[in-house]
C-alpha positions as CSV (number, residue, x, y, z in Angstrom):
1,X,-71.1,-14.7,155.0
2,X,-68.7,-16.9,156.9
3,X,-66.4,-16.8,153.6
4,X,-66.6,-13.3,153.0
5,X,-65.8,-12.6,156.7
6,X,-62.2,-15.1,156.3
7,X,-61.7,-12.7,152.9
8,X,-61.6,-9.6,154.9
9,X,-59.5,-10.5,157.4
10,X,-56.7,-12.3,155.2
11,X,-56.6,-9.3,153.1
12,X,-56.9,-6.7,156.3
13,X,-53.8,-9.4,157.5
14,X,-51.6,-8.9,154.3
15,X,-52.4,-4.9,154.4
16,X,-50.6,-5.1,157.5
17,X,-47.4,-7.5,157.0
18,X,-47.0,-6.1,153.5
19,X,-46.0,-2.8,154.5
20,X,-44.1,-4.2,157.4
21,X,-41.4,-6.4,155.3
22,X,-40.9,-3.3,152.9
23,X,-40.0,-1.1,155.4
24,X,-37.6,-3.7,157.6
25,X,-36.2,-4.6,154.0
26,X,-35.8,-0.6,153.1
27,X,-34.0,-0.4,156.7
28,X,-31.3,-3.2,156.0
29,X,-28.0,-2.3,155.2
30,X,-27.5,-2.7,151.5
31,X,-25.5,-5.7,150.5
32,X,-22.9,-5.1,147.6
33,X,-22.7,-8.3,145.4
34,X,-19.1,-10.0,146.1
35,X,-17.5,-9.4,142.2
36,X,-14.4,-11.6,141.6
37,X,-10.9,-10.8,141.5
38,X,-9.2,-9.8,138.1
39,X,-7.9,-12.7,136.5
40,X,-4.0,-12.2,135.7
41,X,-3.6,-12.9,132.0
42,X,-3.3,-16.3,130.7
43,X,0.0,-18.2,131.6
44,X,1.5,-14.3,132.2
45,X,3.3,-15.5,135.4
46,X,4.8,-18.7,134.1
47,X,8.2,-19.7,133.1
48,X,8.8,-19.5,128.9
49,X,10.6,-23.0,129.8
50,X,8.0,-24.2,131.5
51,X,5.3,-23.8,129.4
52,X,7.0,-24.7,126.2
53,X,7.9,-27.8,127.7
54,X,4.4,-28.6,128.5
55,X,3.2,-27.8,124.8
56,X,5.9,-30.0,123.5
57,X,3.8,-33.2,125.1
58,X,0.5,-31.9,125.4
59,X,0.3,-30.5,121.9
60,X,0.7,-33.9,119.8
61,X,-1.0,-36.0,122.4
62,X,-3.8,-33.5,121.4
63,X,-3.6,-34.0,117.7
64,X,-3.3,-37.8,117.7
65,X,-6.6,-38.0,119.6
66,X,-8.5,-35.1,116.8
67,X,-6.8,-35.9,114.5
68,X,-4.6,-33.2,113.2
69,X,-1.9,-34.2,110.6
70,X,0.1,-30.5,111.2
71,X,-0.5,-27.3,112.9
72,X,1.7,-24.1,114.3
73,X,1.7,-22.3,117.5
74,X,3.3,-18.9,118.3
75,X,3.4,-17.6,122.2
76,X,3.5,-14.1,122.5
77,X,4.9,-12.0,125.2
78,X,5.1,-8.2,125.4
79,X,3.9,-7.6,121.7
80,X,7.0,-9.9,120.8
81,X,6.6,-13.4,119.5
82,X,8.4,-15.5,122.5
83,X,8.3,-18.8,121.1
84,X,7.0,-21.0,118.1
85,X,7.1,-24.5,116.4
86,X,5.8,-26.3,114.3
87,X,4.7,-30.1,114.8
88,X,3.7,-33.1,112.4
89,X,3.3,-32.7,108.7
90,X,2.0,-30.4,106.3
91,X,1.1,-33.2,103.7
92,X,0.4,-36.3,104.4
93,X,1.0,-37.8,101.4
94,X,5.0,-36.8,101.0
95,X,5.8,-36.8,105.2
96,X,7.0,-33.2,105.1
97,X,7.3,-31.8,108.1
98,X,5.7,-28.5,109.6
99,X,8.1,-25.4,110.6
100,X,7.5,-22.3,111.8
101,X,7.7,-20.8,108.3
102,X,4.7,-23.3,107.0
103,X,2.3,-21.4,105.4
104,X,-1.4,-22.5,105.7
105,X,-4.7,-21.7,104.2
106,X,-6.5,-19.3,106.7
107,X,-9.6,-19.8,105.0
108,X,-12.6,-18.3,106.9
109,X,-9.7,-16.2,109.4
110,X,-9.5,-14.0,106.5
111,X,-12.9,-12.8,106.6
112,X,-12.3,-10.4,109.5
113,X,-9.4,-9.0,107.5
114,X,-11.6,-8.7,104.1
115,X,-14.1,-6.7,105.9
116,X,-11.7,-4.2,107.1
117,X,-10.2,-4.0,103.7
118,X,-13.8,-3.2,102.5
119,X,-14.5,-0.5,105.2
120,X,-11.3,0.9,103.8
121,X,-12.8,1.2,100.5
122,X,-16.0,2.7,101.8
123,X,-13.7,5.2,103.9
124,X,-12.3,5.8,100.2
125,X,-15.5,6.2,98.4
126,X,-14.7,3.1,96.4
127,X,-17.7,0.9,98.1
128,X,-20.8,2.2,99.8
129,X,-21.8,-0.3,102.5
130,X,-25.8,0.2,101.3
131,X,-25.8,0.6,97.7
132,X,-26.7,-3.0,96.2
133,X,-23.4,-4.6,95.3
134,X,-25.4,-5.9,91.8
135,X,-25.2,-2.1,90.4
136,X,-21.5,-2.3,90.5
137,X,-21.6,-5.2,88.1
138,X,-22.2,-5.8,84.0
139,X,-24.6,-8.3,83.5
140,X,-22.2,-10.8,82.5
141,X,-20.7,-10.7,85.4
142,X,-23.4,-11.6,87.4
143,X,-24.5,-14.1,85.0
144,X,-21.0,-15.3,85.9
145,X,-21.4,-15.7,89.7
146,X,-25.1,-17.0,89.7
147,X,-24.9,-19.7,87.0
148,X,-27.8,-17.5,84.9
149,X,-29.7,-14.3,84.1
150,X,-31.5,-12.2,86.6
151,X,-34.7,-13.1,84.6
152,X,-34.0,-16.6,85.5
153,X,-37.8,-18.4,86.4
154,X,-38.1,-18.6,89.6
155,X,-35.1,-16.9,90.9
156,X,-35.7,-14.2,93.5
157,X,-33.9,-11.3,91.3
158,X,-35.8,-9.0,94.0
159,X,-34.0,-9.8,96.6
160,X,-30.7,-10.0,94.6
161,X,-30.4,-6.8,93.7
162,X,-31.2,-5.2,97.4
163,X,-28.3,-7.0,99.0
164,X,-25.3,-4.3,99.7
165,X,-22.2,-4.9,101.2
166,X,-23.2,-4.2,104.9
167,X,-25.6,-7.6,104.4
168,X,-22.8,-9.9,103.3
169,X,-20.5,-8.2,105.7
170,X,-23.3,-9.1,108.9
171,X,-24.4,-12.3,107.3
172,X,-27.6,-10.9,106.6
173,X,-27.4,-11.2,103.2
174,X,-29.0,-14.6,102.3
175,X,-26.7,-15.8,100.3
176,X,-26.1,-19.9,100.4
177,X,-23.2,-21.1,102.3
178,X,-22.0,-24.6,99.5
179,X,-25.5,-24.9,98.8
180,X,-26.7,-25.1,95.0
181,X,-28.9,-25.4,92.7
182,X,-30.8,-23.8,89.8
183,X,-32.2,-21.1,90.3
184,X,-29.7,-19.9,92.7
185,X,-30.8,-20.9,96.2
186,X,-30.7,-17.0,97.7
187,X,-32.8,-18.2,101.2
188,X,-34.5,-14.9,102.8
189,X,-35.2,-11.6,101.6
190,X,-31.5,-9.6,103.0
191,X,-31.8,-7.9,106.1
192,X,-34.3,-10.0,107.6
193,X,-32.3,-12.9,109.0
194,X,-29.1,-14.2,109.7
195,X,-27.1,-17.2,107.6
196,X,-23.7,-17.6,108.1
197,X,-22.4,-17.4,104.2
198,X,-19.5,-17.9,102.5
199,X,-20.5,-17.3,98.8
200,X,-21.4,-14.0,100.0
201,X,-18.1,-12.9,100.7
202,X,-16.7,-14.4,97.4
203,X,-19.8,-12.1,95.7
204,X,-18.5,-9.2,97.6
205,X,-15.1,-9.7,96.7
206,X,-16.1,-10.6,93.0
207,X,-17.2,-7.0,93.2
208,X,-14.2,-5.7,94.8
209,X,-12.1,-7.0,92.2
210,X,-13.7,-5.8,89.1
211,X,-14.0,-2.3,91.2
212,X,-10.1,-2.0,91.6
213,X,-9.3,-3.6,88.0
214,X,-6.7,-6.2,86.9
215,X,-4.3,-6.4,89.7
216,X,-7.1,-7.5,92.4
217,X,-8.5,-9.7,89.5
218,X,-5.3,-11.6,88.8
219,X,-4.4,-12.9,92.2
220,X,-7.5,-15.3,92.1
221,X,-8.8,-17.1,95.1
222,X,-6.2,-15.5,97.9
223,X,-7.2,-12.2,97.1
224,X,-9.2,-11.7,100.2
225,X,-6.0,-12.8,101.8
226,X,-3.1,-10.6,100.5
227,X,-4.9,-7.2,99.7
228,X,-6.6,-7.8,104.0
229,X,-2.9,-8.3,105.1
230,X,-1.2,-5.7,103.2
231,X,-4.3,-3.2,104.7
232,X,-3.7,-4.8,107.9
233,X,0.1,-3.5,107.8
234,X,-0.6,0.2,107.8
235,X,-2.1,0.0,110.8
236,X,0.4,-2.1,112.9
237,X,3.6,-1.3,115.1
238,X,6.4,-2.0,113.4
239,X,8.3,-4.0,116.7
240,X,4.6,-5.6,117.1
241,X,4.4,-9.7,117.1
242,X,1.0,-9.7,115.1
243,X,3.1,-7.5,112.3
244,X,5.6,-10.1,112.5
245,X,3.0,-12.8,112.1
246,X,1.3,-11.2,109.0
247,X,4.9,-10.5,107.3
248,X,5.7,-13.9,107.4
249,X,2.2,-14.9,105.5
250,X,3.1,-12.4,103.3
251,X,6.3,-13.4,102.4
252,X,5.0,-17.4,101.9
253,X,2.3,-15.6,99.5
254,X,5.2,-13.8,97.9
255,X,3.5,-10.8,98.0
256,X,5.6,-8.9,100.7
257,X,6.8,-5.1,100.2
């Protein structure tokens, strides 16, 4: 009884106070969270001088503690490129030295320019981003790209032939990334996880190529590479620094104009 009396009272007590702190909190002024001031944009207020100066140290302090044998840097100020250099070597073997007209391999930075060469062919009517990429292929060409038939044993030829451009283009597609083997290691039904792939891009632009014929065909691995920048092109200012930037590739590609 005793218990049952203590119950009563602590829940008569929070009936009470409960109520109470709701309304004084409903009655306080309400408090705007402090937000931070803009930041100005990196290094916008700086001298050119200045900061150019510090690069020239800091940059191959940098690379000797990495290491990096060569790189290039371009500053860019007002859509113009401000500055640029290049420091140590482009091979290691001969001692040649890195300039500002060194061209490198952008390797995986060319993926965001291949996708937006493909949504130009899907804006064309060349691609659809969800019809399976295998019906745009002979057989022999996909025998080509996965080492064996689609009847291979033990290959999982169901989920090859769902996988559409959209998949390879969101990772989604379960292709291997270097990984190999026999069957061909696809490693999830598309659409129903996320692997970060290289091979699917190279199947996607496998498919490109045969679907815009000899010229795509012929340029071989860098194809990603030129057809992305000369898309890229049509879509930039012609006084703008990134234009600049992807002229220059182009010309070391010998693919300009």
């Amino acid at each position: 009884m005793r218990k049952a009396n203590r119950l009563f009272r602590l829940i008569g007590f929070t009936s009470a106070v409960v109520p109470l702190l709701i309304l004084w909190g409903c009655g306080r002024a309400k408090v705007e969270p402090v937000r931070p001031a803009p930041l100005p944009p990196l290094l916008a207020g700086k001298d050119l001088g200045a900061i150019t100066s510090d690069l020239q140290v800091l940059i191959p302090s940098l690379m000797t503690k990495a290491p990096i044998p060569g790189l290039q840097i371009a500053l860019i100020r007002d859509g113009r490129i401000a500055w640029r250099q290049g420091f140590g070597v482009r091979d290691t073997k001969t001692g040649a030295g890195v300039t500002d007209e060194t061209v490198f391999e952008a390797a995986s930075l060319t993926k965001p320019l291949f996708a937006y060469y493909v949504l130009k062919l899907v804006d064309q009517g060349v691609l659809s981003l969800d019809r399976p990429l295998a019906g745009y292929l002979p057989p022999e060409e996909i025998v080509k790209i996965l080492g064996h038939a689609l009847e291979e044993k033990g290959f999982h030829r169901e989920w090859f032939e769902k996988i559409t451009a959209r998949h390879v283009l969101s990772h989604s597609s379960g292709f291997p990334h270097g990984e190999t083997g026999r069957p061909y290691p696809l490693a999830f039904e598309p659409g129903t996880k996320w692997k970060y792939s290289a091979d699917g891009y190279f199947y996607l632009q496998r498919v490109v190529e045969y679907l815009k014929g000899d010229v795509l065909a012929a340029q071989g691995k860098m194809a990603d590479a030129r057809i992305a920048y000369k898309a890229a092109l049509e879509k930039m200012d012609e006084k703008s620094a990134y234009r600049q930037i992807v002229e220059m590739k182009l010309d070391g590609l010998g693919e300009r104009g």
